[in-house]
Backbone as JSON Lines, residues from 0, in Angstrom:
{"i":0,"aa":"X","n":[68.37,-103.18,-10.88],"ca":[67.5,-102.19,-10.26],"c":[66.28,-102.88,-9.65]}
{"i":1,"aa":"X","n":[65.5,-103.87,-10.31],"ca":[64.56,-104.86,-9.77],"c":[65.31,-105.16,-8.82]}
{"i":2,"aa":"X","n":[66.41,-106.29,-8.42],"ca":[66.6,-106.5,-7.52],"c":[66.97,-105.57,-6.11]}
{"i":3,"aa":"X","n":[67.44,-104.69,-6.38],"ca":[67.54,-103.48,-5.51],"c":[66.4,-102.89,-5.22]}
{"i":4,"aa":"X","n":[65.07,-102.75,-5.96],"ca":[63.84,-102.12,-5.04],"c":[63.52,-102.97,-4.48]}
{"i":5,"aa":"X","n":[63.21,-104.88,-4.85],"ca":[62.95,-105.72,-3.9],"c":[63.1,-105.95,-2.52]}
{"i":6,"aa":"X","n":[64.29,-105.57,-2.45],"ca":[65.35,-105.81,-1.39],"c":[66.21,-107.26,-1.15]}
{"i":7,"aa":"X","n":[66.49,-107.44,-2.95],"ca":[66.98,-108.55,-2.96],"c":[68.51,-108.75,-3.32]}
{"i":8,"aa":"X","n":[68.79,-107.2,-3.48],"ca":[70.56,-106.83,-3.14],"c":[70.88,-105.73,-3.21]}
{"i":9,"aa":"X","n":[71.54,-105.65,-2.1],"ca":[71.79,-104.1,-1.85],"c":[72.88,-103.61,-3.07]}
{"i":10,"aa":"X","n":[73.07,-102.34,-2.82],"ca":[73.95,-101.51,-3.59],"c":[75.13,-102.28,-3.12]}
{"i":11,"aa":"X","n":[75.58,-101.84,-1.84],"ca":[77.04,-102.02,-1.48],"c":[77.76,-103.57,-1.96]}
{"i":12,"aa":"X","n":[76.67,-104.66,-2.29],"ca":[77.03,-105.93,-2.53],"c":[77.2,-105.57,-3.96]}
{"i":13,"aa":"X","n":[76.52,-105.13,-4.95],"ca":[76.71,-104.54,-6.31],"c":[77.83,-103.88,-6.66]}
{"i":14,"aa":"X","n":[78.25,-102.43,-5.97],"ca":[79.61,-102.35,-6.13],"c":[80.8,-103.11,-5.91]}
{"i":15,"aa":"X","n":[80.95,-103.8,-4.85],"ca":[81.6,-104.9,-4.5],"c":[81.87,-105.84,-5.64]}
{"i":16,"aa":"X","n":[81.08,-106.51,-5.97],"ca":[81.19,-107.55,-6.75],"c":[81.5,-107.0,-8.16]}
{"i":17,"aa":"X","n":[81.13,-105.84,-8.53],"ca":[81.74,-105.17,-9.97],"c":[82.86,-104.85,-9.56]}
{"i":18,"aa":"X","n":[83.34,-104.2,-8.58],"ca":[84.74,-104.26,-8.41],"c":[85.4,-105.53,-8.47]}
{"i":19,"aa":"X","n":[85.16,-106.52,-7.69],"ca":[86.07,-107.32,-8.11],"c":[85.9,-107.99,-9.54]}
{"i":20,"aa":"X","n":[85.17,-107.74,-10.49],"ca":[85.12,-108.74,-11.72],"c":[85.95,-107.93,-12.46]}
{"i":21,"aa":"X","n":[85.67,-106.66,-12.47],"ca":[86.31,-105.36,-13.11],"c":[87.74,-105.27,-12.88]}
{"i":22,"aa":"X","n":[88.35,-105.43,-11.9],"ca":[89.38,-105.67,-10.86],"c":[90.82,-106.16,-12.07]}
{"i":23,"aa":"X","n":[90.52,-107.28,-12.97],"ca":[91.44,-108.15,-13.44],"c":[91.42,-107.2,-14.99]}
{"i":24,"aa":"X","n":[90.5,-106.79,-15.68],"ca":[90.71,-105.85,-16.48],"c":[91.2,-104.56,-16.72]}
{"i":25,"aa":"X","n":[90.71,-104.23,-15.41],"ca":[91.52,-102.77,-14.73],"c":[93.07,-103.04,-15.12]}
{"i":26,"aa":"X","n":[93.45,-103.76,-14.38],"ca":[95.05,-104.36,-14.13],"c":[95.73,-104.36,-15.65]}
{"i":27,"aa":"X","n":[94.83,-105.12,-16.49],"ca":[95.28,-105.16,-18.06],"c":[95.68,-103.87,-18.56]}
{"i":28,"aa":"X","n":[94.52,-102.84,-18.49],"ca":[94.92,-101.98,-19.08],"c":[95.81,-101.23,-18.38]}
{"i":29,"aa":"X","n":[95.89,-101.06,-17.06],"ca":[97.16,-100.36,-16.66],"c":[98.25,-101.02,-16.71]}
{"i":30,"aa":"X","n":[98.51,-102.45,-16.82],"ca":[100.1,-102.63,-17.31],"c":[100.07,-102.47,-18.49]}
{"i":31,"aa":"X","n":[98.92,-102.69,-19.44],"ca":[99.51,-102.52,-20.97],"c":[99.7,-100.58,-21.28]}
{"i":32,"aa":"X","n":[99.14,-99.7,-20.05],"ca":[99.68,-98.73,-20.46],"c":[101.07,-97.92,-19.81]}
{"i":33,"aa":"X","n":[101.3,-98.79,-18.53],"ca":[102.4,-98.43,-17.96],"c":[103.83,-98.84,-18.37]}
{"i":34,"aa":"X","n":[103.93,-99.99,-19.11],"ca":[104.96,-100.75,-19.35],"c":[105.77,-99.82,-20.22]}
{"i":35,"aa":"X","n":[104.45,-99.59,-21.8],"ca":[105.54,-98.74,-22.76],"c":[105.5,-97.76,-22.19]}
{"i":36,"aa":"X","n":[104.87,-96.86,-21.62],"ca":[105.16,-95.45,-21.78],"c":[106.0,-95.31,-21.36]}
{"i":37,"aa":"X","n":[106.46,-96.08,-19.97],"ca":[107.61,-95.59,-18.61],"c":[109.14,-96.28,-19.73]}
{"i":38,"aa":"X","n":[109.09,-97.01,-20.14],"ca":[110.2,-97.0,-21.34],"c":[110.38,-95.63,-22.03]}
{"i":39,"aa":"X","n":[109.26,-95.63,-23.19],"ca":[109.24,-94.57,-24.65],"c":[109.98,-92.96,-23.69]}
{"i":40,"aa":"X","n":[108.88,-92.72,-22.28],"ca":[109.42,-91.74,-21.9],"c":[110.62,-91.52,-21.59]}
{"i":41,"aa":"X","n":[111.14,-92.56,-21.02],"ca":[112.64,-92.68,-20.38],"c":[112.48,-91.83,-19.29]}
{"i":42,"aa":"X","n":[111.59,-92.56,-18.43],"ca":[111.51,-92.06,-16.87],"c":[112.69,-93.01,-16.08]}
{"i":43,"aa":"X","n":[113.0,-92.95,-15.14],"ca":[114.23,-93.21,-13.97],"c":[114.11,-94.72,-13.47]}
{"i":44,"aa":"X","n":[114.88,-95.68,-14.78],"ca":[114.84,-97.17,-14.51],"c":[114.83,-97.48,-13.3]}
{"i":45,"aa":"X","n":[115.08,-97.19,-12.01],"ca":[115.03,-98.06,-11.09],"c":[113.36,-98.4,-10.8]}
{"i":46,"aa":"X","n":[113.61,-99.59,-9.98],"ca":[112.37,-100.49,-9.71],"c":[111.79,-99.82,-8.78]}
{"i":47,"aa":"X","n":[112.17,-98.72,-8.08],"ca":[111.23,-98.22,-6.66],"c":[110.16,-97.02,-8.04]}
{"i":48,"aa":"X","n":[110.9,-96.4,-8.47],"ca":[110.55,-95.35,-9.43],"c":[109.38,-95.57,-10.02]}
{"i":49,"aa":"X","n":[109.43,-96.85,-10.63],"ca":[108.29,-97.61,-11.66],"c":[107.24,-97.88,-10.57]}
{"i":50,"aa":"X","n":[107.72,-98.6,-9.79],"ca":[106.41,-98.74,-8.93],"c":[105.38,-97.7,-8.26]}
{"i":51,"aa":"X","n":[105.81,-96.76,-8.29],"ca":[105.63,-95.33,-7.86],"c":[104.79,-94.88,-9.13]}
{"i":52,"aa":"X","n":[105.64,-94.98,-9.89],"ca":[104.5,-94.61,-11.67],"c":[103.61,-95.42,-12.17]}
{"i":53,"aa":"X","n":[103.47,-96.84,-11.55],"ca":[102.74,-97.92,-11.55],"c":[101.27,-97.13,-11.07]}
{"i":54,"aa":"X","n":[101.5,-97.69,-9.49],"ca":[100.79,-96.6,-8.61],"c":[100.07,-95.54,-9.1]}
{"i":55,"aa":"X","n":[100.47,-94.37,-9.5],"ca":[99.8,-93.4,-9.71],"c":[98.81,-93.79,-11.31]}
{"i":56,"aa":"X","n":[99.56,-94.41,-11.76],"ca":[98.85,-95.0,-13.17],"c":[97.49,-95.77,-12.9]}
{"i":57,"aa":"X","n":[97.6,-96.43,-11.88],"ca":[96.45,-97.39,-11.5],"c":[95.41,-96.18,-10.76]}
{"i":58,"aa":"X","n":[95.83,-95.52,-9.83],"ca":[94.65,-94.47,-9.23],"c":[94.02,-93.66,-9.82]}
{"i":59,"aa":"X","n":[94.71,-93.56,-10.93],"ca":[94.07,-92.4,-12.2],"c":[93.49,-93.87,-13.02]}
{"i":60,"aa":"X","n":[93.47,-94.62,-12.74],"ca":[92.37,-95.65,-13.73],"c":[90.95,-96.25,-12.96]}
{"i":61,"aa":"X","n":[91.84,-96.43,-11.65],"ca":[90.77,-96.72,-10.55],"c":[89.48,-95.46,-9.56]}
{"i":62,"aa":"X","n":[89.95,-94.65,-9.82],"ca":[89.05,-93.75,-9.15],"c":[88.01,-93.1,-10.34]}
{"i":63,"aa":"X","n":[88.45,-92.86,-11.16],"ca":[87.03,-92.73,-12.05],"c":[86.33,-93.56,-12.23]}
{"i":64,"aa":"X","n":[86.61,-95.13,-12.61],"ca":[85.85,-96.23,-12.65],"c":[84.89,-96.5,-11.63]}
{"i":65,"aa":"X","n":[85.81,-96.2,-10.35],"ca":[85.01,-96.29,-9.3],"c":[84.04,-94.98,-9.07]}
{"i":66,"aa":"X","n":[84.63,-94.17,-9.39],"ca":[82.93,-93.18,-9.67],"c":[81.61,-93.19,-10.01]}
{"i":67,"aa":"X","n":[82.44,-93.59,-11.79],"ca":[81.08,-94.41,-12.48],"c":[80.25,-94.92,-11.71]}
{"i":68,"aa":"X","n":[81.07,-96.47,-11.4],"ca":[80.49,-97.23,-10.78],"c":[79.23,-96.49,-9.7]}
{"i":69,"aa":"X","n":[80.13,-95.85,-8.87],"ca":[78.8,-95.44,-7.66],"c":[77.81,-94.26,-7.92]}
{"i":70,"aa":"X","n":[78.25,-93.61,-9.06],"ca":[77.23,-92.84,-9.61],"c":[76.01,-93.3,-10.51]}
{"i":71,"aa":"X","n":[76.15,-94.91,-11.09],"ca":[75.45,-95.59,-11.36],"c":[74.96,-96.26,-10.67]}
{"i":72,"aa":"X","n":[75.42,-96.46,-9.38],"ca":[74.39,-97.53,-8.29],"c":[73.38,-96.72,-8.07]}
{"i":73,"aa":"X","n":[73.85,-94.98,-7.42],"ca":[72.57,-94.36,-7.02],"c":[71.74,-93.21,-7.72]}
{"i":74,"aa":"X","n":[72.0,-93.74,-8.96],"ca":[71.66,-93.13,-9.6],"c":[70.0,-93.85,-10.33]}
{"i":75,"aa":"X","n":[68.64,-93.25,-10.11],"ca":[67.38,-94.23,-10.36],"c":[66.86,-94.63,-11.34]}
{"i":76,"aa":"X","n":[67.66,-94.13,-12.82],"ca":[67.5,-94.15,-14.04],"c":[68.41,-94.13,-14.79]}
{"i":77,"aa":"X","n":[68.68,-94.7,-16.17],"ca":[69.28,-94.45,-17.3],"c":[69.66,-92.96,-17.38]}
{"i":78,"aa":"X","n":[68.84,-92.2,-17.98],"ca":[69.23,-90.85,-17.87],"c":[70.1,-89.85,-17.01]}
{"i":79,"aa":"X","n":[68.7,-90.53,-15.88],"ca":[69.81,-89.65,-14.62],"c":[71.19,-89.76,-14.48]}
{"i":80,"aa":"X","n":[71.57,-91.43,-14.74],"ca":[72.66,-92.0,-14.44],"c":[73.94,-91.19,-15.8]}
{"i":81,"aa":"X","n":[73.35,-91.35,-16.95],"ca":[74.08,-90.43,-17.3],"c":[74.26,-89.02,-17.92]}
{"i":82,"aa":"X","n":[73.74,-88.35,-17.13],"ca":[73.74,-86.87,-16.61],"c":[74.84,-87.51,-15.82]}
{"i":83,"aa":"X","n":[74.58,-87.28,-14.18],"ca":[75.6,-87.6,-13.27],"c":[77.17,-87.77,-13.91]}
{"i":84,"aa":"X","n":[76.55,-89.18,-14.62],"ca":[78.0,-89.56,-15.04],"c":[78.91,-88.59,-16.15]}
{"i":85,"aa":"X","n":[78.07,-87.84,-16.5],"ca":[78.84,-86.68,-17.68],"c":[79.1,-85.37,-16.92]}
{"i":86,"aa":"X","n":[78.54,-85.27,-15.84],"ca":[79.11,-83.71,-15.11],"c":[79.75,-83.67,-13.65]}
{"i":87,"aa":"X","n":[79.78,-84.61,-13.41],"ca":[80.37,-84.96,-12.03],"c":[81.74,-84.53,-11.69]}
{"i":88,"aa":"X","n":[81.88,-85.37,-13.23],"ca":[84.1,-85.7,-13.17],"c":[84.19,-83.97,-13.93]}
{"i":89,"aa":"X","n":[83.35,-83.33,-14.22],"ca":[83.87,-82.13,-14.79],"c":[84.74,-81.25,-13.58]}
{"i":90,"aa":"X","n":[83.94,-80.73,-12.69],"ca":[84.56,-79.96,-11.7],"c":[85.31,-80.46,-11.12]}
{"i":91,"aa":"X","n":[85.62,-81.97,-10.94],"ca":[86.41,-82.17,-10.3],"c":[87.82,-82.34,-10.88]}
{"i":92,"aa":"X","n":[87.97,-81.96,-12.33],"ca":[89.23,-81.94,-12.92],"c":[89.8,-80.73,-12.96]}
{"i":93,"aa":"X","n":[88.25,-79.68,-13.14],"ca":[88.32,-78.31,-13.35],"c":[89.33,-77.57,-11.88]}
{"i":94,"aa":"X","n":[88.54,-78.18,-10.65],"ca":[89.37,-77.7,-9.43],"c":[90.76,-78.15,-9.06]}
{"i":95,"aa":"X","n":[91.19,-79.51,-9.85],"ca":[92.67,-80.09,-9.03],"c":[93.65,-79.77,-8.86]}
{"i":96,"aa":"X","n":[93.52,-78.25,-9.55],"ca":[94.54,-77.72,-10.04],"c":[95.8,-77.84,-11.06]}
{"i":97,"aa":"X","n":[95.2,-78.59,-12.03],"ca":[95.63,-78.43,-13.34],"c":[95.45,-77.34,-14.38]}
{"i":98,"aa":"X","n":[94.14,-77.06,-14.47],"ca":[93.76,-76.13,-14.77],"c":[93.75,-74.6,-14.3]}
{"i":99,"aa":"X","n":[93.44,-74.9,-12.87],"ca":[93.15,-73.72,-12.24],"c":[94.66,-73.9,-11.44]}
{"i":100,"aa":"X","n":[95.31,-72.97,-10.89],"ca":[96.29,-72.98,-9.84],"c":[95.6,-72.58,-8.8]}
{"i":101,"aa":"X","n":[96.04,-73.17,-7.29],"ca":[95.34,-73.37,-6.43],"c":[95.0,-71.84,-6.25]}
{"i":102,"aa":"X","n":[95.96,-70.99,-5.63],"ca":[96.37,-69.62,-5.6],"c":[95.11,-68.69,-5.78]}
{"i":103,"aa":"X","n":[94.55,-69.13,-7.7],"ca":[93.72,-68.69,-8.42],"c":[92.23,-69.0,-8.23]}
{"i":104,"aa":"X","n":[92.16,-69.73,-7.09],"ca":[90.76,-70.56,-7.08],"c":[89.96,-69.74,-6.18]}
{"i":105,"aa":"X","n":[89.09,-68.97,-6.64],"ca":[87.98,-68.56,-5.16],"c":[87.9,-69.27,-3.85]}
{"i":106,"aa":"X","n":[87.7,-68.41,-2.8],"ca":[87.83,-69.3,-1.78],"c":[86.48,-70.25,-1.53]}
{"i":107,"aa":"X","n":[85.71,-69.77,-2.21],"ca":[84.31,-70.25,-1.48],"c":[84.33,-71.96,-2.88]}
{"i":108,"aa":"X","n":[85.58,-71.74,-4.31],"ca":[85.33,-72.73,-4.39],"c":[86.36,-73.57,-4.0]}
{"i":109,"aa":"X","n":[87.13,-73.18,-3.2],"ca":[88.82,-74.0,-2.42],"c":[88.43,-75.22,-2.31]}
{"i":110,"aa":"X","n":[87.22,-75.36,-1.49],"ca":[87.3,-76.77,-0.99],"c":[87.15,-78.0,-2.09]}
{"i":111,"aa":"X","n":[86.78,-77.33,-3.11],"ca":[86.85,-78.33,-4.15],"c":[88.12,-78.99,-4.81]}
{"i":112,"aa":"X","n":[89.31,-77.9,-4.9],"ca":[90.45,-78.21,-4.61],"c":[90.66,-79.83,-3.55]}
{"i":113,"aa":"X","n":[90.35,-80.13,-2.6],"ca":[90.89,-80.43,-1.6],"c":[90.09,-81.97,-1.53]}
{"i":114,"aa":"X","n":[88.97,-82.01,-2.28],"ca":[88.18,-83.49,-2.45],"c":[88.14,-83.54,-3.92]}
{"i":115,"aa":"X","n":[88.71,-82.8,-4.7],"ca":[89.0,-83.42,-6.31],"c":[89.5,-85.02,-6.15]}
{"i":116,"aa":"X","n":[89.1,-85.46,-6.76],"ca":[89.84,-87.29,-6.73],"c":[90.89,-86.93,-8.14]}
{"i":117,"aa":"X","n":[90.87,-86.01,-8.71],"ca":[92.14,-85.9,-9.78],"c":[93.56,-85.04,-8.92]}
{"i":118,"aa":"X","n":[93.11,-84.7,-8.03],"ca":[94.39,-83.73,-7.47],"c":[95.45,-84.49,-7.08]}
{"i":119,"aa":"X","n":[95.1,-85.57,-6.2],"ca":[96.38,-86.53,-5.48],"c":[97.01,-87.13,-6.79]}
{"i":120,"aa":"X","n":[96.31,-87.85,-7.8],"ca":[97.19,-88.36,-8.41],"c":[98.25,-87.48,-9.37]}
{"i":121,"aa":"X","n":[97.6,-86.05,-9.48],"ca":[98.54,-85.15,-10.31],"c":[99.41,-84.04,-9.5]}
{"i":122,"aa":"X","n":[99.09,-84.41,-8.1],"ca":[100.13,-84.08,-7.23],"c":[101.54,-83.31,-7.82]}
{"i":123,"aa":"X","n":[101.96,-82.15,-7.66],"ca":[102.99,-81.99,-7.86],"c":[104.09,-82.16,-6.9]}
C-alpha cells in the first residue's frame, strides 16, 4: 500500500505478479482435486471429457481468487478489504442461478444473472 500511494507500483503490476506466483499453487490444488473426484465419481473416461472437467474445475478455482485478489488491490484498508471480500461473492452466487432459477429472478435483478462469475462455470 506504501508503495502504491508513492507511486512506486501500480496495482495492475501487483495483480500481475500475484497471479503469476499464485499461478503454480492454483494448479496443485486443482489437479489434486480433479484427479480423484473425476475417478470416485465415475464421470466419462475419455480424455476430451476430463479436460472439459479439468477446465471447469480450474475456473471455479481461478475466478474467485482472482476476485480476492482485485478486491484487495482496491480496496484502501484492512477492513474495507474485508467487508468487500465477504459480500461481494454473495450475490453473485445468489444470482447464477443455482439458487435462484433464472425464470424466478426479478427483472430489475436479471442482469445479475448475466455477470455472475459463478454462472458460466455451473452452466447447465
Amino acid at each position: 500500500m506504501k508503495e502504491a500511494t508513492r507511486g512506486a507500483c501500480m496495482i495492475s503490476s501487483y495483480m500481475i505478479a500475484n497471479t503469476i506466483v499464485f499461478m503454480p499453487f492454483l494448479f496443485i490444488v486443482w489437479i489434486l482435486f480433479a484427479i480423484p473426484v473425476y475417478r470416485i465419481v465415475g464421470l466419462n473416461p475419455s480424455v476430451s471429457a476430463f479436460a472439459f472437467f479439468t477446465f471447469i474445475v480450474w475456473l471455479i478455482i481461478v475466478m474467485p481468487s482472482s476476485l480476492v485478489l482485485f478486491l484487495s488491490a482496491i480496496s484502501p484498508d484492512f477492513i474495507s478489504g474485508n467487508l468487500l471480500i465477504c459480500t461481494v461473492p454473495g450475490p453473485f452466487f445468489l444470482f447464477s442461478g443455482y439458487f435462484i432459477p433464472k425464470d424466478n429472478i426479478p427483472k430489475y435483478w436479471l442482469f445479475m444473472y448475466y455477470v455472475s462469475l459463478y454462472r458460466h462455470p455451473l452452466m447447465r
